[in-house]
C-alpha positions in Angstrom: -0.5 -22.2 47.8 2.9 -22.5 48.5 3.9 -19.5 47.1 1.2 -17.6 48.7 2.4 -18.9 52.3 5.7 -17.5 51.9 4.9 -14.3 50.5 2.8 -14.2 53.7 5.7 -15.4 56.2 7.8 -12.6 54.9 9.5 -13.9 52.2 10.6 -11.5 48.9 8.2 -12.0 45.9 9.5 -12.8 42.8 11.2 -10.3 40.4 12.0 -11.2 37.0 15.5 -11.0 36.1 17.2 -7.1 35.1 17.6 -8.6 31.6 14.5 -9.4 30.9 12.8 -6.0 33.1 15.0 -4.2 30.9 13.9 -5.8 27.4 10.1 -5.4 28.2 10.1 -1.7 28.7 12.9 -1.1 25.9 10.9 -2.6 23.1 7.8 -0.7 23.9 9.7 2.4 24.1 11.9 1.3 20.7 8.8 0.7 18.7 6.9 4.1 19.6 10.3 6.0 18.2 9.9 4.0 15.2 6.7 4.7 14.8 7.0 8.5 15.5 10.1 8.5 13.3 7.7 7.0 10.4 4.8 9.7 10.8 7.0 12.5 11.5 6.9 13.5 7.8 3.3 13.1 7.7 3.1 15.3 10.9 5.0 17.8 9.0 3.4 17.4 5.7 -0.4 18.1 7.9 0.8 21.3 9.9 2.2 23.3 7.2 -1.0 22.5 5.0 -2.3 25.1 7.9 0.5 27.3 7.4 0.4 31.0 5.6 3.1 31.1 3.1 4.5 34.9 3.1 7.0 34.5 -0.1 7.7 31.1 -2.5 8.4 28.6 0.0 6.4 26.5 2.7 9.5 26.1 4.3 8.6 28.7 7.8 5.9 28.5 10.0 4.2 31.9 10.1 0.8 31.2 11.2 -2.4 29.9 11.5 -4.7 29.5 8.4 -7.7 27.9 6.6 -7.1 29.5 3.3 -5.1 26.6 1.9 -8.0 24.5 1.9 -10.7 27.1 1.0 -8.4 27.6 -2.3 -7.2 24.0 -2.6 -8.1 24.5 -6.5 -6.7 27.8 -7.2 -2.9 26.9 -8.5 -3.3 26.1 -11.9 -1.9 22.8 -13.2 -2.3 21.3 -9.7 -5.8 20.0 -10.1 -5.1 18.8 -13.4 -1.8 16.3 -12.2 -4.0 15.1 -9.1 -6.5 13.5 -11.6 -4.0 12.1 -14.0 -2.4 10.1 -11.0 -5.3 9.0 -9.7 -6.7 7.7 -13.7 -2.6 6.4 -13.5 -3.3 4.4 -10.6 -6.7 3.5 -10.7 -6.4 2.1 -14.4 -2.8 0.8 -13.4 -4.0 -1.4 -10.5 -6.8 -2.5 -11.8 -4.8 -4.6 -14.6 -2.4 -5.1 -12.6 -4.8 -6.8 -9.7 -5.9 -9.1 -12.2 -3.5 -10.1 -13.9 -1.1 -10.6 -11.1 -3.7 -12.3 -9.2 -4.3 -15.2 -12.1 -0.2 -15.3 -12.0 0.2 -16.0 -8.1 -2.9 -18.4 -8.5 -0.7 -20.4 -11.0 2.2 -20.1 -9.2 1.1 -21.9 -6.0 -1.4 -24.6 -7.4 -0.1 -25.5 -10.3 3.0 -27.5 -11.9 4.0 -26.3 -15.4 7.2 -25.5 -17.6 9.0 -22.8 -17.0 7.4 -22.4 -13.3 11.0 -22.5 -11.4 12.2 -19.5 -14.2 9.3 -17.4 -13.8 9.1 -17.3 -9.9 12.3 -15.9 -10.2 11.5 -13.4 -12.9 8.8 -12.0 -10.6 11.3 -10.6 -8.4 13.3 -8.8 -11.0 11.1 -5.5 -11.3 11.4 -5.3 -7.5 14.8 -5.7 -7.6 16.0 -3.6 -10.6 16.9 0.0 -9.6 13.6 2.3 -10.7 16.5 4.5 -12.8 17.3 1.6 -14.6 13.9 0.5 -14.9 13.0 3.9 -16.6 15.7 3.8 -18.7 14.7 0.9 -20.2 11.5 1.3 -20.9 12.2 4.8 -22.4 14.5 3.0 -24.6 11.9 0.2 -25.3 9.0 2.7 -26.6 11.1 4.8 -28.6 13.0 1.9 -30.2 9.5 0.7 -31.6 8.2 4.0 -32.0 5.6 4.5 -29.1 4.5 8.1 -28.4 5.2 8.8 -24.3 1.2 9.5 -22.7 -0.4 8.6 -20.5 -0.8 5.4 -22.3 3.1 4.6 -21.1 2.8 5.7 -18.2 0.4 2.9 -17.4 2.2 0.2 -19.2 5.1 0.8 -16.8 3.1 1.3 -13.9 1.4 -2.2 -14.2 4.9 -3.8 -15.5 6.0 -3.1 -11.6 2.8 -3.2 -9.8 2.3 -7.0 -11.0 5.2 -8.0 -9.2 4.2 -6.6 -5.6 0.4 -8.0 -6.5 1.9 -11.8 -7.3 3.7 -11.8 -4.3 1.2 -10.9 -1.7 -1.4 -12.6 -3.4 0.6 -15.8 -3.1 1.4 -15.3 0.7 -2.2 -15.0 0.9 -3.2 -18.7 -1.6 -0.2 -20.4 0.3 -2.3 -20.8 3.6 -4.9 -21.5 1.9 -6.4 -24.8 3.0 -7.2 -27.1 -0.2 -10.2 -29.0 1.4 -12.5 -26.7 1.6 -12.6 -26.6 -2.3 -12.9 -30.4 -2.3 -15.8 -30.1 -0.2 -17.6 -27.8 -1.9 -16.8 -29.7 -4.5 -18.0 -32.9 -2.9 -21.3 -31.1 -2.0 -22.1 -30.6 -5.9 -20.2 -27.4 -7.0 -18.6 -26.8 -10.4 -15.5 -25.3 -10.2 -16.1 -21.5 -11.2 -18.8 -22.1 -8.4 -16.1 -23.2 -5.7 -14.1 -20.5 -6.8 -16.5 -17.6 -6.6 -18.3 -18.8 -3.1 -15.2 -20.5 -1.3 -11.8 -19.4 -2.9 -12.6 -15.9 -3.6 -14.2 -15.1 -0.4 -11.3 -16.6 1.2 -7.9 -14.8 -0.8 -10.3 -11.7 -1.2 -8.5 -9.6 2.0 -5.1 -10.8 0.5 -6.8 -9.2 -3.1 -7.2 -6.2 -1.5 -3.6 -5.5 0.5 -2.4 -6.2 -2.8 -4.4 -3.6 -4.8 -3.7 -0.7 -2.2 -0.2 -1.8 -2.0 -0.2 -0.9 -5.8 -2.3 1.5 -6.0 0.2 3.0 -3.5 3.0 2.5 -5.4 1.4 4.0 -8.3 0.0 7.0 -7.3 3.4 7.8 -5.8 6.2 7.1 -8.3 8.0 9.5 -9.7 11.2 7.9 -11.4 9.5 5.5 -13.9 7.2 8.1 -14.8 9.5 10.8 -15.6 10.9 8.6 -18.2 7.8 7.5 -19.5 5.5 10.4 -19.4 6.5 12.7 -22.0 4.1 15.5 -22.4 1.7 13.9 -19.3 2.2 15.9 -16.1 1.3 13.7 -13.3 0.8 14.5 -9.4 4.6 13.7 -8.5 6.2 15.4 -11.3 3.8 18.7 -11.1 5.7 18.5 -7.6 9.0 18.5 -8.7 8.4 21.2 -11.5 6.9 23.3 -8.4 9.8 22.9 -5.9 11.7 24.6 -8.5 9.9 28.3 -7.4 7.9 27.6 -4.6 6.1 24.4 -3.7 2.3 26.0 -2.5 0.7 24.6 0.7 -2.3 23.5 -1.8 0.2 20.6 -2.2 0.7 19.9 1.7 -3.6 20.2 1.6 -3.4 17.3 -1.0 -1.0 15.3 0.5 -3.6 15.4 3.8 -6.2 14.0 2.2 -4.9 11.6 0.8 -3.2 10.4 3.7 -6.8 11.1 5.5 -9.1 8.9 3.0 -6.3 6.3 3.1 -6.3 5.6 6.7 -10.1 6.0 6.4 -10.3 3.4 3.9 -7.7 1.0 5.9 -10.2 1.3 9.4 -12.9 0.8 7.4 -11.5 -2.5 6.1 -10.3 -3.5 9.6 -13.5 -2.8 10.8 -14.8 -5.1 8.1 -12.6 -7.7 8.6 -12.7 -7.6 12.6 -16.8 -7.6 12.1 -16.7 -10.9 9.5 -14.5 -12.9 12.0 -16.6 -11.6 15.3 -20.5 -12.2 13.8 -19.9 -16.1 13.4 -18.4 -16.4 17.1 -21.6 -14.6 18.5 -23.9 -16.7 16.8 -21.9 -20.3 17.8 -22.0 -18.5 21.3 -26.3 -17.6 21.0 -26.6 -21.5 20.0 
């Protein structure tokens, strides 16, 4: 009331400091560069999927055209590498979802030798260099007499896509709160029953960021697999062969989509998740 008076007498309003004027219209303007700076590639990568190639390279915009994607499955080899990434990475997260979801589970509820050691041993394929990492492992199945397939390929893939699954999964388990097991429990319910209808439910989004972080992860590495691949041509290394002589725009086309059925699958899971948390407050408010 008071302040309303003087405002009315004639008095100045109140202006925030320049300091803090300055810092709310710099972030804003900070975070959309950082943003366009992240999708700029991507921007890139969509155009020239519309561009006609006179000559090797996709490097010159010439002009306008559909043909890219009305031949997205005329370069030969191309169609071939897509699928073996997507088996790679499918297959690879998969195990790696599983098993690295038992792991973070273990981790965070339970006390055991060697516990201490192996949180830190989690880490160690996310902080050893991929070169290295390659290395190693090409060392490793040709010490003990492995063919290089496709076979290898997933073995490595799964050896670093635990490590990202563990420690999400675990972000996820650490809030998790402990009573609602105990009163499911309470109510009558075995364990594996608590765990499929209260745990599960409960870790599942967690679950999920973790499998499209490595399915991610999978689909686009390129260092591990060119030391494990052997005769196995995969989506990222038909890439590099190409840029050799002429990358085609067929490989901007597939780069599109799957940038376009990833962010289709991320709203749809928002929408999912928004929906689950929005349907219980409507019917609390409707009683």
């Amino acid at each position: 009331m008071a302040a309303t008076t003087a405002t009315r007498s004639g008095a100045p309003a109140y202006r925030p400091p320049f300091r803090q004027r300055a810092s709310s219209r710099i972030l804003p303007v900070f975070t959309g560069l950082a943003v366009a700076y992240l999708f700029l590639p991507i921007a890139v990568m969509i155009l020239f999927g519309f561009n006609h190639v006179e000559g090797r390279f996709n490097f010159t915009w010439n002009r306008f055209t559909l043909e890219n994607y009305g031949n997205l499955f005329a370069v030969g080899g191309l169609t071939d590498a897509l699928k073996t990434s997507l088996v790679v990475a499918f297959v690879a997260t998969s195990i790696a979802t599983v098993l690295g979801t038992l792991i973070g589970l273990a981790l965070t509820r339970y006390q055991f030798a060697g516990r201490g050691p192996l949180n830190l041993l989690i880490f160690l394929p996310i902080a050893t260099p991929e070169v290295v990492l390659g290395a190693s492992l090409l060392s490793l199945f040709v010490s003990v007499g492995v063919t290089r397939s496709i076979v290898t390929i997933v073995i490595a893939h799964v050896m670093f896509d635990i490590s990202y699954v563990v420690i999400t999964v675990r972000a996820r388990v650490a809030g998790f709160d402990r009573h609602l097991e105990e009163a499911a429990m309470d109510l009558g319910a075995d364990e594996f029953t608590t765990f499929r209808k209260v745990t599960f439910p409960l870790i599942f989004p967690g679950i999920m960021a973790a499998a499209l972080l490595a399915f991610a992860l999978s689909i686009d590495d390129f260092v591990i697999t060119q030391f494990t691949s052997g005769q196995t041509v995969t989506f990222p290394l038909w890439v590099y062969g190409a840029s050799r002589i002429g990358v085609p725009p067929q490989v901007n086309v597939m780069g599109t989509l799957i940038f376009v059925i990833a962010a289709l699958g991320i709203g749809l899971w928002i929408w999912l998740q928004r929906r689950n948390l929005v349907a219980p407050r409507a019917a609390a408010n409707s009683e």
